[in-house]
PyMOL commands that place a pseudoatom at each C-alpha (Angstrom):
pseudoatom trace, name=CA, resn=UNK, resi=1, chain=A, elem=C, hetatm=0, pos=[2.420, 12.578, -25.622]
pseudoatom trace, name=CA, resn=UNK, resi=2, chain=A, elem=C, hetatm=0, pos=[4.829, 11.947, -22.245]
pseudoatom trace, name=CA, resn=UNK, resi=3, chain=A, elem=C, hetatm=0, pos=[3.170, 7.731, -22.439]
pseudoatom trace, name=CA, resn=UNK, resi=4, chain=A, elem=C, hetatm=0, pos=[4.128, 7.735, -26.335]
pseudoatom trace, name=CA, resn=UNK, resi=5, chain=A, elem=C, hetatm=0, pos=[7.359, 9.076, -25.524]
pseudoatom trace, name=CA, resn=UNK, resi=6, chain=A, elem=C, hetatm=0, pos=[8.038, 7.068, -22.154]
pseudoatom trace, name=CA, resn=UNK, resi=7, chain=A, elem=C, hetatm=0, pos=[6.358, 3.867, -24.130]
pseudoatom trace, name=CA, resn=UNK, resi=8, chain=A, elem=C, hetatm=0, pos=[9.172, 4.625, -26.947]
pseudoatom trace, name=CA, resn=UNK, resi=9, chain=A, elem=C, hetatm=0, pos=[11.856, 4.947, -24.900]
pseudoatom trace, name=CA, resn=UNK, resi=10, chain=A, elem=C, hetatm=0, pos=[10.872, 1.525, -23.173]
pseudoatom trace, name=CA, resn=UNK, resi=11, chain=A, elem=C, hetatm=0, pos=[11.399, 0.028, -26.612]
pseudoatom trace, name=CA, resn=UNK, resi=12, chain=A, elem=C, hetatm=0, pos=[14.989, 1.486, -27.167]
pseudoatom trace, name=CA, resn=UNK, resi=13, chain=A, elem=C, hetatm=0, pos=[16.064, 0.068, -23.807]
pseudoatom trace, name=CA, resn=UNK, resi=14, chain=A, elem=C, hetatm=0, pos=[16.985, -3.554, -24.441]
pseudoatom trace, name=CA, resn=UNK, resi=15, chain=A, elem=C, hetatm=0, pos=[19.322, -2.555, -26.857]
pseudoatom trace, name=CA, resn=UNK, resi=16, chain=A, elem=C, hetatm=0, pos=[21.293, -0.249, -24.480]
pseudoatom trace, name=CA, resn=UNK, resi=17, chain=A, elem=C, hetatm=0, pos=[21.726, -3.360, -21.693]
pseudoatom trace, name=CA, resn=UNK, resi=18, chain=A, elem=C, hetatm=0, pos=[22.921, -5.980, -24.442]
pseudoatom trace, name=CA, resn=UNK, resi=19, chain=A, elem=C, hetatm=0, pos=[25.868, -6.794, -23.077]
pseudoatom trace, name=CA, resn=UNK, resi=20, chain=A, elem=C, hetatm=0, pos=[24.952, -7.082, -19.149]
pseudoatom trace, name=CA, resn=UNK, resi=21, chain=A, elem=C, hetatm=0, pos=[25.298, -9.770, -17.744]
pseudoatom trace, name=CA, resn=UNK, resi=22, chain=A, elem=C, hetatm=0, pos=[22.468, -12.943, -17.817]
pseudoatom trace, name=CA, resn=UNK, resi=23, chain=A, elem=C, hetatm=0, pos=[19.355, -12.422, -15.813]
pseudoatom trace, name=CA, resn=UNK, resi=24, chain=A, elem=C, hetatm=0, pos=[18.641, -13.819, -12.424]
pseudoatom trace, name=CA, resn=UNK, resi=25, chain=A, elem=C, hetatm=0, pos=[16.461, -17.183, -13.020]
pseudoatom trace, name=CA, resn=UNK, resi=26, chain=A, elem=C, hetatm=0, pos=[14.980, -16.687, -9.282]
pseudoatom trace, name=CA, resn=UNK, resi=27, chain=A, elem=C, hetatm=0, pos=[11.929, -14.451, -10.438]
pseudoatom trace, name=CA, resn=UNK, resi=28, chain=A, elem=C, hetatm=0, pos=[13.658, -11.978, -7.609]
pseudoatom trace, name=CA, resn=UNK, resi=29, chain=A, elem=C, hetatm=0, pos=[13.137, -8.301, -9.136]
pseudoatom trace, name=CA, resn=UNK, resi=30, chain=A, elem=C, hetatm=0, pos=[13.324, -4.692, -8.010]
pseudoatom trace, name=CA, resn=UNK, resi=31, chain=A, elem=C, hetatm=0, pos=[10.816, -2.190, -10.129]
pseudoatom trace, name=CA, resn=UNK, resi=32, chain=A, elem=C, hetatm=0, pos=[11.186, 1.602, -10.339]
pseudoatom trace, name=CA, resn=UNK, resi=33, chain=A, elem=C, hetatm=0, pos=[8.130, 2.875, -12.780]
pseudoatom trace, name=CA, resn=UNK, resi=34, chain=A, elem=C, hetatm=0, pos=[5.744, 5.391, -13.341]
pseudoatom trace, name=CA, resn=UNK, resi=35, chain=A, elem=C, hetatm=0, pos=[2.415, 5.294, -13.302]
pseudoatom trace, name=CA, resn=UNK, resi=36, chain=A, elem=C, hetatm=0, pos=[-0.881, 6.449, -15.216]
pseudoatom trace, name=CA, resn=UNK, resi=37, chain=A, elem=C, hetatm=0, pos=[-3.928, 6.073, -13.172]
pseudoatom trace, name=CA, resn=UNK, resi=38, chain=A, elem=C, hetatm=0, pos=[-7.307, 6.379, -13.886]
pseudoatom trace, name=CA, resn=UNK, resi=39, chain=A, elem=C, hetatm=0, pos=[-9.967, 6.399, -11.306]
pseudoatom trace, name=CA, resn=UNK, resi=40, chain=A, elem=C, hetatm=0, pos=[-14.331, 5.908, -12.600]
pseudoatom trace, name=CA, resn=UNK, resi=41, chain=A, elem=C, hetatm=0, pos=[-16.860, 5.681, -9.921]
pseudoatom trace, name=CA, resn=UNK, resi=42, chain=A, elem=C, hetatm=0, pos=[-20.125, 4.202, -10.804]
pseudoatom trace, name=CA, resn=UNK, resi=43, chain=A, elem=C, hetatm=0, pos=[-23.489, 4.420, -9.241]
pseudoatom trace, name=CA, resn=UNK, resi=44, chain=A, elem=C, hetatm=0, pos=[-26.763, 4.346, -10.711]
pseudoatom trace, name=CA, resn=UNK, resi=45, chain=A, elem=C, hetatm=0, pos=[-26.835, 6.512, -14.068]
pseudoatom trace, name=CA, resn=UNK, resi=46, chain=A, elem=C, hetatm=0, pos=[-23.774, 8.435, -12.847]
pseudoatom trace, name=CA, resn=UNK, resi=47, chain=A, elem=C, hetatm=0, pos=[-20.371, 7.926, -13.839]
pseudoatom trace, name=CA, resn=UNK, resi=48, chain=A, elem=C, hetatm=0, pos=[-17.605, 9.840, -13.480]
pseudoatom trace, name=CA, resn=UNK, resi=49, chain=A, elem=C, hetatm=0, pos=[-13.502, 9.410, -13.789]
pseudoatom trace, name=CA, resn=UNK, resi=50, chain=A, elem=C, hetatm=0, pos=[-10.065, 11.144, -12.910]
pseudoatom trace, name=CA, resn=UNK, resi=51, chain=A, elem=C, hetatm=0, pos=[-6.868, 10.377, -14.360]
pseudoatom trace, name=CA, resn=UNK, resi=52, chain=A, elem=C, hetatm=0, pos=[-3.202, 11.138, -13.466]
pseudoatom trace, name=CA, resn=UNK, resi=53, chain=A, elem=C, hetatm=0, pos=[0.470, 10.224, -13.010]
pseudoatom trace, name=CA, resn=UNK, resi=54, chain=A, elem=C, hetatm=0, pos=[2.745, 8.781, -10.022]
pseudoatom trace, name=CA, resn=UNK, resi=55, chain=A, elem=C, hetatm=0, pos=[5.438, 6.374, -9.817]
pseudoatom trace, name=CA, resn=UNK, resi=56, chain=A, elem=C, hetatm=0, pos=[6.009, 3.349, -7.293]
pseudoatom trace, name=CA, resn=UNK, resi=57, chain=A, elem=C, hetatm=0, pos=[8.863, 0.666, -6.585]
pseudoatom trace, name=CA, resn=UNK, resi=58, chain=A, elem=C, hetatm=0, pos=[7.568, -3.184, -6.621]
pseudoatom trace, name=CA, resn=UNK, resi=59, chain=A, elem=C, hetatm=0, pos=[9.904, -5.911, -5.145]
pseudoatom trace, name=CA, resn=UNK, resi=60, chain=A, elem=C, hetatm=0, pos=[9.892, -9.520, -5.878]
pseudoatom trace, name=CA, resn=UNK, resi=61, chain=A, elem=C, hetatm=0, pos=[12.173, -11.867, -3.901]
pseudoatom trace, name=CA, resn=UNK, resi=62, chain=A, elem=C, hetatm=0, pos=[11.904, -15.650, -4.844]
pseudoatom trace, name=CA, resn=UNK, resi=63, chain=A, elem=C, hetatm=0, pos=[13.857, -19.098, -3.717]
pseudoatom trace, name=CA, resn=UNK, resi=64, chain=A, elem=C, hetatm=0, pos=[13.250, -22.491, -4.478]
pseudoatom trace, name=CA, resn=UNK, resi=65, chain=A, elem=C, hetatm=0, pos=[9.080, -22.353, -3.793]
pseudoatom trace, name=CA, resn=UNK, resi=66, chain=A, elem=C, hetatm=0, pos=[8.806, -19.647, -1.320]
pseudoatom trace, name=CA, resn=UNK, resi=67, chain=A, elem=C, hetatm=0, pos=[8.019, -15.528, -2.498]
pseudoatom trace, name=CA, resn=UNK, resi=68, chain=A, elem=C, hetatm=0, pos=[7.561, -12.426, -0.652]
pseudoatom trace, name=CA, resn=UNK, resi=69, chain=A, elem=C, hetatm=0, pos=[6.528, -9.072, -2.514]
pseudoatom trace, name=CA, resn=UNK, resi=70, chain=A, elem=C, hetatm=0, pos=[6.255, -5.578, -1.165]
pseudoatom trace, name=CA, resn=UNK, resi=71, chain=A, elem=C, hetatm=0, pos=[4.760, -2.223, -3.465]
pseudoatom trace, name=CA, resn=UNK, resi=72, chain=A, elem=C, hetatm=0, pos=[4.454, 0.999, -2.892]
pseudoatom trace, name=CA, resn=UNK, resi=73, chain=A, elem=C, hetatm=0, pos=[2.911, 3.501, -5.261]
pseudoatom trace, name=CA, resn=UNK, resi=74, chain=A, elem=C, hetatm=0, pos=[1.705, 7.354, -5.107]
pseudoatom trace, name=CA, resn=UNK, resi=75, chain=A, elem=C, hetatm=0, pos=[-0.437, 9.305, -7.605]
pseudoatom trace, name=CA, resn=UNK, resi=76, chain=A, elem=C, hetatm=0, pos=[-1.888, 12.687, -7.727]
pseudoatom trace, name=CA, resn=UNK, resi=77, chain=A, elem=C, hetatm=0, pos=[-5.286, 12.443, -10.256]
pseudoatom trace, name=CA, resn=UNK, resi=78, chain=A, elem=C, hetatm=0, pos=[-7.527, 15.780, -11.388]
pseudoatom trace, name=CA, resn=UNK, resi=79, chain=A, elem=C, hetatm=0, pos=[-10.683, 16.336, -12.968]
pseudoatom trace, name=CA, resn=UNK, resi=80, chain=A, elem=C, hetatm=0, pos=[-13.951, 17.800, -13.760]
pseudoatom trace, name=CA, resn=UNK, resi=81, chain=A, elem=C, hetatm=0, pos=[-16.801, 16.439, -12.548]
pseudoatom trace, name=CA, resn=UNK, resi=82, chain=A, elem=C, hetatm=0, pos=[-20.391, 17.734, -13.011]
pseudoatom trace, name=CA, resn=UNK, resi=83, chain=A, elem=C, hetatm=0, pos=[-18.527, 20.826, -13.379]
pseudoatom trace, name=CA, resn=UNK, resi=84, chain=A, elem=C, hetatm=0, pos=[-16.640, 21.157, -10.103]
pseudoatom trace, name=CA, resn=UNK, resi=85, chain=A, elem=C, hetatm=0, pos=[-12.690, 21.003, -10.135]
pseudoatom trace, name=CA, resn=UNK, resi=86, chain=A, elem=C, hetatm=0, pos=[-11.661, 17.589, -8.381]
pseudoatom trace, name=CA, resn=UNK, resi=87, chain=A, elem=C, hetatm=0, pos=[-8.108, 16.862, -7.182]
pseudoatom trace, name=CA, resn=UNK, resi=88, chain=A, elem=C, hetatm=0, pos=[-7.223, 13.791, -5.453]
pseudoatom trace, name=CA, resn=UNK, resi=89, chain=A, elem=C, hetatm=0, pos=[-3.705, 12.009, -4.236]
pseudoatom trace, name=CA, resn=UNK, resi=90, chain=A, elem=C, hetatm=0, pos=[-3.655, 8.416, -3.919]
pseudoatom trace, name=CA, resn=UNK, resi=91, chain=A, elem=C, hetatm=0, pos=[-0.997, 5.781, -1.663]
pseudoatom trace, name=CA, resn=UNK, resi=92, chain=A, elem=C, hetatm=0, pos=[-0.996, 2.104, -1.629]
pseudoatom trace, name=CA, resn=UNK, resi=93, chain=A, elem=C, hetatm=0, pos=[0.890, -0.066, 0.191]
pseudoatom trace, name=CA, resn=UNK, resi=94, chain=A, elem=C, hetatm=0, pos=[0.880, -3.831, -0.306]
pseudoatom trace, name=CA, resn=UNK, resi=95, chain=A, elem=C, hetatm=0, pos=[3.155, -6.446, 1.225]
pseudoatom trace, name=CA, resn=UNK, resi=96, chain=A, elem=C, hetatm=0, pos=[2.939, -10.155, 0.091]
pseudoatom trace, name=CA, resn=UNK, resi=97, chain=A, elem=C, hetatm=0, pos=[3.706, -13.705, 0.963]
pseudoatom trace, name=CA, resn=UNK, resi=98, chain=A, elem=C, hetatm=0, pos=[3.686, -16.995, -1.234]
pseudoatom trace, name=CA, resn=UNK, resi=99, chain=A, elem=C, hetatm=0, pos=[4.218, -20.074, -2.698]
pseudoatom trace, name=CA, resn=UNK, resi=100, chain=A, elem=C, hetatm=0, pos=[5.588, -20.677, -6.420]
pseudoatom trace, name=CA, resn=UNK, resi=101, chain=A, elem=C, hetatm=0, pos=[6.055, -23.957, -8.917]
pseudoatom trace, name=CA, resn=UNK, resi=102, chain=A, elem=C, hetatm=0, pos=[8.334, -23.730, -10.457]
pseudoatom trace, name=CA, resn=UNK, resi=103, chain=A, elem=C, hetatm=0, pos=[9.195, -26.012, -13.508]
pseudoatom trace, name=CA, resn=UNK, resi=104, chain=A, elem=C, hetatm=0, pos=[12.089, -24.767, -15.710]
pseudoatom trace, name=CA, resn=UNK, resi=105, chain=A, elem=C, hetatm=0, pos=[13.510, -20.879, -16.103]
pseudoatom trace, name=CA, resn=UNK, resi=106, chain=A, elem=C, hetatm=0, pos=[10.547, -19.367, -18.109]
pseudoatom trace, name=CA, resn=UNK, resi=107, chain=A, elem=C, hetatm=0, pos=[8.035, -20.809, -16.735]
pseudoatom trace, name=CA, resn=UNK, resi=108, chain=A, elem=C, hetatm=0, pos=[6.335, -20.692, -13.333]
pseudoatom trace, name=CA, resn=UNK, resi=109, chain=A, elem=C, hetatm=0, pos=[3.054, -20.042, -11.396]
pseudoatom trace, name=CA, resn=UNK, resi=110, chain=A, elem=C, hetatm=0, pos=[2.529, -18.527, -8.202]
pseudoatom trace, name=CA, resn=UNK, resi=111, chain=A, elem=C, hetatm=0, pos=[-0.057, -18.245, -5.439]
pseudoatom trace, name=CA, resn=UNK, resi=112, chain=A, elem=C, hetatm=0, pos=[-0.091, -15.420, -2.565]
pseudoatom trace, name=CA, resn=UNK, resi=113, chain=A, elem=C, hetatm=0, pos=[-2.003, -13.402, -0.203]
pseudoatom trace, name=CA, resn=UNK, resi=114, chain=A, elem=C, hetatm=0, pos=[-0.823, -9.338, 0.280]
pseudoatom trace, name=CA, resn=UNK, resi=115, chain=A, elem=C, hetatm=0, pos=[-1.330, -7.145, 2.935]
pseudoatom trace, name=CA, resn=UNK, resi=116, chain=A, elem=C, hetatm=0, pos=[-2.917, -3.900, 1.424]
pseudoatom trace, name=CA, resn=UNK, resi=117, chain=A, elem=C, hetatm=0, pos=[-3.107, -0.237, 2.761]
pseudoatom trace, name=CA, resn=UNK, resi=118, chain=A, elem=C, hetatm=0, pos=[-4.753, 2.419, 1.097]
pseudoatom trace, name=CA, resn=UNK, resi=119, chain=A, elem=C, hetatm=0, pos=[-4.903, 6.028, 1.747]
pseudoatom trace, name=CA, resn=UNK, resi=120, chain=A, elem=C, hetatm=0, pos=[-6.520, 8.589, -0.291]
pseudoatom trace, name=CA, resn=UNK, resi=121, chain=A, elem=C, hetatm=0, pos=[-7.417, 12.402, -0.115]
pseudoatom trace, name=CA, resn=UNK, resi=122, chain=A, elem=C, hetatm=0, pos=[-10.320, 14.330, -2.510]
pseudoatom trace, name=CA, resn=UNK, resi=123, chain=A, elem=C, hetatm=0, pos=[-10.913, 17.953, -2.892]
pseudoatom trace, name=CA, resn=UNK, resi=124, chain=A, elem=C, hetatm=0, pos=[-13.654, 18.964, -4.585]
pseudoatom trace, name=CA, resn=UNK, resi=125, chain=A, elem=C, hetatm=0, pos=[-14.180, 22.659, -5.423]
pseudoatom trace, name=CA, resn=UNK, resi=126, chain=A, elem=C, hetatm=0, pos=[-16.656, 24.913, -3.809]
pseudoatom trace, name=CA, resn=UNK, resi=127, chain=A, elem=C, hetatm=0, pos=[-17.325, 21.187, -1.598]
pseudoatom trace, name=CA, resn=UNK, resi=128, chain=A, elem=C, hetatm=0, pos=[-14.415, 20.518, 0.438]
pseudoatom trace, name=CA, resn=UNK, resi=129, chain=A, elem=C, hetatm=0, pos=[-12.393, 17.952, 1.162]
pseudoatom trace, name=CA, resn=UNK, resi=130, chain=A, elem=C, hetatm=0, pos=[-12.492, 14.233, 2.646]
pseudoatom trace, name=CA, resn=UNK, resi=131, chain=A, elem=C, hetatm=0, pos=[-9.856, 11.228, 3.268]
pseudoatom trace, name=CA, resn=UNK, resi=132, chain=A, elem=C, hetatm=0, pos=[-10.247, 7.355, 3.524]
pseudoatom trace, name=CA, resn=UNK, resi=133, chain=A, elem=C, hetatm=0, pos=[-7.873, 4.860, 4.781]
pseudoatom trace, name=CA, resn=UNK, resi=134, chain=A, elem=C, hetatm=0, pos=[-8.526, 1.521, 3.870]
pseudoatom trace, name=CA, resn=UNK, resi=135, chain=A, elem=C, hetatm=0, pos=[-6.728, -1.760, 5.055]
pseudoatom trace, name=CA, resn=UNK, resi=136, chain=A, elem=C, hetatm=0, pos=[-7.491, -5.427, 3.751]
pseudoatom trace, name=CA, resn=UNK, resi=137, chain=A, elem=C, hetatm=0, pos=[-5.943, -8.033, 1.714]
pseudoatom trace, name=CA, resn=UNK, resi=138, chain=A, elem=C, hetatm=0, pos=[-5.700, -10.021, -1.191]
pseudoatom trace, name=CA, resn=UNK, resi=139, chain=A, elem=C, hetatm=0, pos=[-5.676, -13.431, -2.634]
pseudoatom trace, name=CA, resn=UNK, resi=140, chain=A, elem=C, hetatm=0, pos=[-4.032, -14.368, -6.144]
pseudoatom trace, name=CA, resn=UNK, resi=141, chain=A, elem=C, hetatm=0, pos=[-2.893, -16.512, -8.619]
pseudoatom trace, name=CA, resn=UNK, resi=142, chain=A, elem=C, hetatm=0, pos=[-0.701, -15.601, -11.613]
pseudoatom trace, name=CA, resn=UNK, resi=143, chain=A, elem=C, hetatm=0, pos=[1.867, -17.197, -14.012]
pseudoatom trace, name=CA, resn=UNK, resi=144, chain=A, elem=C, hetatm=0, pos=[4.954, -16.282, -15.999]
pseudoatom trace, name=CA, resn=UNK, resi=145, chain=A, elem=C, hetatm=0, pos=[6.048, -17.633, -19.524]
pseudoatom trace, name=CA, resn=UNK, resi=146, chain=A, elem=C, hetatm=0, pos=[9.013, -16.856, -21.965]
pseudoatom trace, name=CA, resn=UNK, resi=147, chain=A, elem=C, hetatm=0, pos=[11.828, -17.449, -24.299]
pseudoatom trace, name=CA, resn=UNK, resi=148, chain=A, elem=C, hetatm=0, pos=[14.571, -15.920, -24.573]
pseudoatom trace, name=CA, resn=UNK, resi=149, chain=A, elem=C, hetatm=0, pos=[14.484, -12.155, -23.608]
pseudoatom trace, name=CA, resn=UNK, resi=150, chain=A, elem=C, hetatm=0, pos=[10.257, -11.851, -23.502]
pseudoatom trace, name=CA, resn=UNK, resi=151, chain=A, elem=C, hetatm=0, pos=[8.447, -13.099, -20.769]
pseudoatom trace, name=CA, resn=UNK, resi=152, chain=A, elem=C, hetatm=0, pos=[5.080, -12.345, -20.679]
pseudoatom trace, name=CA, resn=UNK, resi=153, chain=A, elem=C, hetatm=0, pos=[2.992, -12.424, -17.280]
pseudoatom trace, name=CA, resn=UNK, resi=154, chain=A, elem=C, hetatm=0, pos=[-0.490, -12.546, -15.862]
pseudoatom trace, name=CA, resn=UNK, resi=155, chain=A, elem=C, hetatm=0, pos=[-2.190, -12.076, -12.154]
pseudoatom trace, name=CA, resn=UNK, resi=156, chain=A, elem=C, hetatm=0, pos=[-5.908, -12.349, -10.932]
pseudoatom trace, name=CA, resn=UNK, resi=157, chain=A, elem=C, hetatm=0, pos=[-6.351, -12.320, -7.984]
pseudoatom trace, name=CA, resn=UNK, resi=158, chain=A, elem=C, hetatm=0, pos=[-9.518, -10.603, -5.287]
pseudoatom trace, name=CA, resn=UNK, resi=159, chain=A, elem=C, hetatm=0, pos=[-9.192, -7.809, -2.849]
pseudoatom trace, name=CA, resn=UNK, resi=160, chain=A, elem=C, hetatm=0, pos=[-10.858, -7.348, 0.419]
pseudoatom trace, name=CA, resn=UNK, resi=161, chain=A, elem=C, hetatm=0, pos=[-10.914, -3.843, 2.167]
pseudoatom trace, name=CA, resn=UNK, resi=162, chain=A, elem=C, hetatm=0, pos=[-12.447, -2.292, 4.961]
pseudoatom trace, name=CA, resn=UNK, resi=163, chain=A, elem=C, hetatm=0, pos=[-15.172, -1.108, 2.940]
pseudoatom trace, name=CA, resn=UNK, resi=164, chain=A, elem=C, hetatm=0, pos=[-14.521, -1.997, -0.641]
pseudoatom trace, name=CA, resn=UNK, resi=165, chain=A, elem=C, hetatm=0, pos=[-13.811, -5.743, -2.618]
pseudoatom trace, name=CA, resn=UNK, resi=166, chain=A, elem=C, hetatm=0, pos=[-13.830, -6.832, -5.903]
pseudoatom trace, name=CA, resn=UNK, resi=167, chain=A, elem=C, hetatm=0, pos=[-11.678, -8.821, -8.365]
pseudoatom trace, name=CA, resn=UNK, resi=168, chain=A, elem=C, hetatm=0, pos=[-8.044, -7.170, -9.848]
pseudoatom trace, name=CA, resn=UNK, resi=169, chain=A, elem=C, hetatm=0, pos=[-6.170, -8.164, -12.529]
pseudoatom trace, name=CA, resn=UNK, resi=170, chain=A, elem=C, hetatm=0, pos=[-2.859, -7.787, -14.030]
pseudoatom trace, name=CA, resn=UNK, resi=171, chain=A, elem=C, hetatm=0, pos=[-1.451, -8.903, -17.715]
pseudoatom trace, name=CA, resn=UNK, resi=172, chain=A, elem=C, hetatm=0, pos=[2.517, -6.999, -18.574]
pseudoatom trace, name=CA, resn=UNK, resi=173, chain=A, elem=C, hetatm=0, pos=[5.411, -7.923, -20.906]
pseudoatom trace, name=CA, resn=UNK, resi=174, chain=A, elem=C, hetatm=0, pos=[8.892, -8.280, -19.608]
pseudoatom trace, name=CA, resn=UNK, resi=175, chain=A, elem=C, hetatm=0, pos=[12.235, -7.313, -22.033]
pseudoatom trace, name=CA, resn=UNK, resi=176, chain=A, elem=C, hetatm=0, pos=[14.678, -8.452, -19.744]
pseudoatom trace, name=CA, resn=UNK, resi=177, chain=A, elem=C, hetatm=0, pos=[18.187, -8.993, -22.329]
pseudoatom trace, name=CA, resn=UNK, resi=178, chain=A, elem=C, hetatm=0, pos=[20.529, -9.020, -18.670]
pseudoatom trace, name=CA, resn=UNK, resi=179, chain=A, elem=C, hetatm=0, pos=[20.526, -7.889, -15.290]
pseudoatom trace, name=CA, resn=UNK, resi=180, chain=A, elem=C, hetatm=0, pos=[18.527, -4.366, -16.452]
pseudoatom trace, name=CA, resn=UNK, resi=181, chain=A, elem=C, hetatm=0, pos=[15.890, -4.668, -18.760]
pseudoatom trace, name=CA, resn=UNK, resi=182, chain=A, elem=C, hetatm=0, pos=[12.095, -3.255, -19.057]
pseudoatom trace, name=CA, resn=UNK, resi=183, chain=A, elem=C, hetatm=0, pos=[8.653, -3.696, -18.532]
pseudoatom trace, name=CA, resn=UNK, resi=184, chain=A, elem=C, hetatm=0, pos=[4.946, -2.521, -19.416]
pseudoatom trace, name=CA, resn=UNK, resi=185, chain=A, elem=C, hetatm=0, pos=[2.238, -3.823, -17.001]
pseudoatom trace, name=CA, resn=UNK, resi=186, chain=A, elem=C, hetatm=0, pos=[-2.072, -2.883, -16.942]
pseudoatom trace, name=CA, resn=UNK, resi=187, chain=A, elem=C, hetatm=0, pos=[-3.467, -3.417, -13.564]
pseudoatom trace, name=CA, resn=UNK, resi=188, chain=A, elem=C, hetatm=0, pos=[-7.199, -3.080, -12.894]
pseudoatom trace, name=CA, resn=UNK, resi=189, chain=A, elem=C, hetatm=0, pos=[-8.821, -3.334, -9.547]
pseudoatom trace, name=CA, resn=UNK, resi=190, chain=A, elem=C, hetatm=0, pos=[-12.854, -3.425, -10.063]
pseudoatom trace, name=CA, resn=UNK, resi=191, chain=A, elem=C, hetatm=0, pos=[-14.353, -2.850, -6.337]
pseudoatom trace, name=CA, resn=UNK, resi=192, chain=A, elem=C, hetatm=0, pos=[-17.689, -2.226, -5.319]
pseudoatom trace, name=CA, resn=UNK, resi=193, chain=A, elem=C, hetatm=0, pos=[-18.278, -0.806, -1.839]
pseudoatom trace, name=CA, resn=UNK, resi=194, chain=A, elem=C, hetatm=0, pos=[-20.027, -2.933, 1.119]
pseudoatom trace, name=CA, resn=UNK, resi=195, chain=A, elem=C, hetatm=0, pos=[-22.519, -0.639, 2.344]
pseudoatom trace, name=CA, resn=UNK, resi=196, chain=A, elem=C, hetatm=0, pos=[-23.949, 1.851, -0.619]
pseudoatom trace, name=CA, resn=UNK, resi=197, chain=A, elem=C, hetatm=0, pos=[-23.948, 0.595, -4.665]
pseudoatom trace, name=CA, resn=UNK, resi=198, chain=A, elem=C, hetatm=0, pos=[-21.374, 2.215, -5.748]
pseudoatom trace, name=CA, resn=UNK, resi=199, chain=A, elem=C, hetatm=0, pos=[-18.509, 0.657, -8.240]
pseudoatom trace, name=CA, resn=UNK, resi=200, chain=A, elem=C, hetatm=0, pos=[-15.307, 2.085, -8.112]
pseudoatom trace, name=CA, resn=UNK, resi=201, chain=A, elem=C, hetatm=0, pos=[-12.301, 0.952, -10.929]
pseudoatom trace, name=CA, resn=UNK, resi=202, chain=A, elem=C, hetatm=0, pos=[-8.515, 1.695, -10.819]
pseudoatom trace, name=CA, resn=UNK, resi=203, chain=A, elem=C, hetatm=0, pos=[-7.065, 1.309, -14.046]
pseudoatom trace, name=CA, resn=UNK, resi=204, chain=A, elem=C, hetatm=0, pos=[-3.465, 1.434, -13.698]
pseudoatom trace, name=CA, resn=UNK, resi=205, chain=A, elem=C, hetatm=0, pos=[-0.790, 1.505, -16.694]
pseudoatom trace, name=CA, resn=UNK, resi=206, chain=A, elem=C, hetatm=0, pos=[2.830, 1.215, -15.642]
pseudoatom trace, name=CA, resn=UNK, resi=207, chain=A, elem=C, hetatm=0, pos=[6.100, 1.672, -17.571]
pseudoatom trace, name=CA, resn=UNK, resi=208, chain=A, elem=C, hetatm=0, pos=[9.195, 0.934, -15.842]
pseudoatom trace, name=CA, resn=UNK, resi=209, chain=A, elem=C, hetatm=0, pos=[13.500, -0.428, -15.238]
pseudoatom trace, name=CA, resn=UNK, resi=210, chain=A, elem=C, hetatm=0, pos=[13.274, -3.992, -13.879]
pseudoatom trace, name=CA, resn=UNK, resi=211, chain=A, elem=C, hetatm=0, pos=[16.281, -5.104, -11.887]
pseudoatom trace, name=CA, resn=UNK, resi=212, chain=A, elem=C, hetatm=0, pos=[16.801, -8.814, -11.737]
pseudoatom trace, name=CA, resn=UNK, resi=213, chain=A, elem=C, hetatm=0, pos=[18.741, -10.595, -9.160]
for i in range(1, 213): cmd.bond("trace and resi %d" % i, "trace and resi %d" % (i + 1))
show_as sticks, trace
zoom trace
């Protein structure tokens, strides 16, 4: 009920900043958004998943050809699993460099490589408790395309931990009428870990105000 309601009032926005001023043409962006996360681990005939919210703040700034990104997201998931009570917080950090052709206002394509830090914490009833910290990067390519208002955007791109890699993906839609407008974005990381078989996906729905400048 709280993503049909956020989802609706994502929909009502545009109509609100119809008289800012025009967007930025740059690509340059500041995003404030919440987040519903979904974490499924995978191994053998077993497979389990957590879900819950956070938020995070994603910042795009783009010239000419150059780009440099930066994220930062938190989320606090809970479960069940096998019967046992799981709780788990989860922190990213990424922090990007790259290169971008561009070839007219609503359209370009991009290519970059991100710094990524990851920090998690479980607790598992009756069990304990563990953390992992996990540093790597990431290579991608991705592409934007629009009229008007609507842009619609894509990313793929494959990640490289300390102990986990895998491809990631992300598809959104961009309302952006002036200056303020909206977005909705899917992310999905799909990471299998180097030393035991065991597939782990983050399936990541965000809602959010995008700032263009």
């Amino acid at each position: 009920m709280k993503t049909t309601k956020i989802i609706g009032a994502f929909l009502l926005f545009p109509a609100a900043a119809m008289a800012a001023p025009q967007a930025s043409n740059t690509g340059s962006h500041l995003d404030v958004y919440y987040s519903n996360l979904d974490f499924e681990v995978e191994s053998g005939g077993f497979e389990e998943s957590i879900d819950g919210n956070g938020g995070g703040m994603d910042f795009w700034m783009g010239n000419g050809i150059g780009l440099f990104t930066a994220e930062i997201q938190s989320n606090s998931m809970d479960g069940t699993v096998q019967g046992a009570k799981v709780e788990a917080d989860a922190r990213v950090l990424r922090a990007g460099m790259g290169y971008r052709f561009l070839f007219e206002p609503t359209r370009q394509f991009w290519m970059r490589a991100e710094y990524i830090n990851f920090n998690g914490d479980i607790e598992v009833q009756g069990l304990g408790s563990a953390d992992d910290t996990q540093n790597g990067y990431a290579i991608h390519a991705g592409g934007l395309i629009g009229t008007g208002m609507f842009r619609g955007y894509a990313e793929i791109g494959h990640a490289d931990l300390s102990d986990i890699d895998g491809f990631e993906y992300t598809v959104g839609i961009n309302v952006q009428p002036g200056i303020v407008g909206g977005f909705i974005e899917y992310r999905q990381s799909r990471l299998e870990t180097d030393d035991f078989d065991i597939d782990e996906t983050f399936s990541d729905f965000r809602v959010g105000v995008r700032v263009s400048f």
